[in-house]
C-alpha positions in Angstrom: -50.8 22.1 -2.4 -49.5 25.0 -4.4 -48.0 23.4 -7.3 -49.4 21.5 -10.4 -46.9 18.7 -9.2 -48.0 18.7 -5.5 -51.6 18.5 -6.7 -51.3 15.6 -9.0 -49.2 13.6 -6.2 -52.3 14.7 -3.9 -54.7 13.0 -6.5 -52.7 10.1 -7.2 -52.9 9.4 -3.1 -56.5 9.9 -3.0 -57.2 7.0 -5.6 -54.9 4.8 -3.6 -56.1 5.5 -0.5 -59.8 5.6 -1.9 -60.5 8.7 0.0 -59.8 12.6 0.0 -58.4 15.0 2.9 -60.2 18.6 2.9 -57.3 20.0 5.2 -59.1 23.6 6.5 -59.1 24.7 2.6 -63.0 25.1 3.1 -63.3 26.7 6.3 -60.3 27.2 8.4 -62.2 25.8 11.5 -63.1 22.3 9.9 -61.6 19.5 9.0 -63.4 16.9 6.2 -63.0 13.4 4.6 -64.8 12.3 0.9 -64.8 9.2 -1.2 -66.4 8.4 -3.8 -69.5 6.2 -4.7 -69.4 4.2 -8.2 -72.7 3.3 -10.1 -72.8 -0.2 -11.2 -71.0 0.8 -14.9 -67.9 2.4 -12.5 -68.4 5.9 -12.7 -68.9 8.1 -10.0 -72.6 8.9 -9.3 -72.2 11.0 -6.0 -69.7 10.7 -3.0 -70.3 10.5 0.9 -68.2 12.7 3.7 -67.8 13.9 7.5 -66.7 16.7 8.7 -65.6 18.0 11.9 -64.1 20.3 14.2 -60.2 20.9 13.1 -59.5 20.9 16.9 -60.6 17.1 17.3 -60.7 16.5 13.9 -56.9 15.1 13.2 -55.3 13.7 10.1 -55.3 10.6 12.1 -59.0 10.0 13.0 -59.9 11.2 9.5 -57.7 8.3 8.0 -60.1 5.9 10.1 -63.1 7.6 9.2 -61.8 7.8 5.5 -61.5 4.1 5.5 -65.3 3.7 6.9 -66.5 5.8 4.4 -65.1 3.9 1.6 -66.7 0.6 3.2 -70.3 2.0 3.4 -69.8 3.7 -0.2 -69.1 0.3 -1.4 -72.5 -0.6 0.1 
């Protein structure tokens, strides 16, 4: 992401997909997925994530784990 533009389509996905990609920007080894968990007024009161290895850690199986995460923050 290295535009204004690039990172408001990046937030726009996130709400969509109800999840968020850390793509190596923290550490150039790992790979990590985020969403978000809502209090009972809709806000955001604190999130829930996994990390990994970038080596096993692919887009793809962060997708699936992205969409498990949004299940159990929903719990």
């Amino acid at each position: 992401i290295r535009t204004v533009e690039e990172f408001l389509d990046e937030m726009q996905e996130c709400r969509t997909r109800g999840f968020a990609f850390d793509e190596k920007e923290s550490s150039l080894d790992a790979r990590c997925v985020g969403a978000p968990i809502f209090g009972p007024k809709g806000g955001i009161i604190a999130a829930i994530s996994v990390s990994g290895p970038a080596v096993r850690y692919t887009r793809e199986i962060g997708a699936q784990v992205g969409e498990k995460l949004v299940c159990a923050a929903k719990e």
